[in-house]
C-alpha positions, 0 to 999 in steps of 0.5 A: 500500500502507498500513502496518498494525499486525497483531499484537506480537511477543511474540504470536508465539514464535519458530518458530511463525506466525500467521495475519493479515488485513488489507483481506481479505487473508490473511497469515502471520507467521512468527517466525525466530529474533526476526525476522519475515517476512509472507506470503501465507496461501494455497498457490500451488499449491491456494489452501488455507491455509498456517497449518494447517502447521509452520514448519520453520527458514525453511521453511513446508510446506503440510498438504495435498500438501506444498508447500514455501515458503521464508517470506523471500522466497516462493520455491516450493522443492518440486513440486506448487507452482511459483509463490511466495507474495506477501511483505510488508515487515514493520516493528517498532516496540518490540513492535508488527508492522507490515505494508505491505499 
């Protein structure tokens, strides 16, 4: 893996996301509160895009059937996805966003 700079953090607001790619890779950031965590933008259970969603405290919420992803650590919360996201390892440096990808 390779750290990548993908955005600054004054970019994204806290409790909203943003959508990344790195190395064809689709990524979502998700501001919590200052901090941030990357996963992957692709729902487990449809292979759609999750950035079409609403964050909801850690919470992403998949637009399509409702999925529930928790962004810290990928885990799948709700029916009809069972299998969690990929996350990435996020580093900031001054207002920089750096993700290991």
């Amino acid at each position: 893996m390779a750290r990548h700079r993908v955005a600054k953090v004054s970019e994204i607001a806290p409790g909203t996301t943003r959508r990344v790619v790195v190395d064809s890779v689709e990524i979502l950031l998700c501001n919590l509160d200052g901090k941030i965590y990357a996963i992957e933008d692709v729902c487990t259970h449809d292979g759609g895009p999750l950035d079409q969603g609403t964050l909801e405290g850690e919470h992403v919420i998949c637009p399509r059937h409702g999925a529930t992803f928790d962004v810290r650590t990928g885990d799948a919360l709700t029916l009809p996805a069972v299998v969690p996201l990929m996350t990435f390892e996020v580093t900031l440096q001054g207002d920089d966003v750096y993700v290991d990808a």
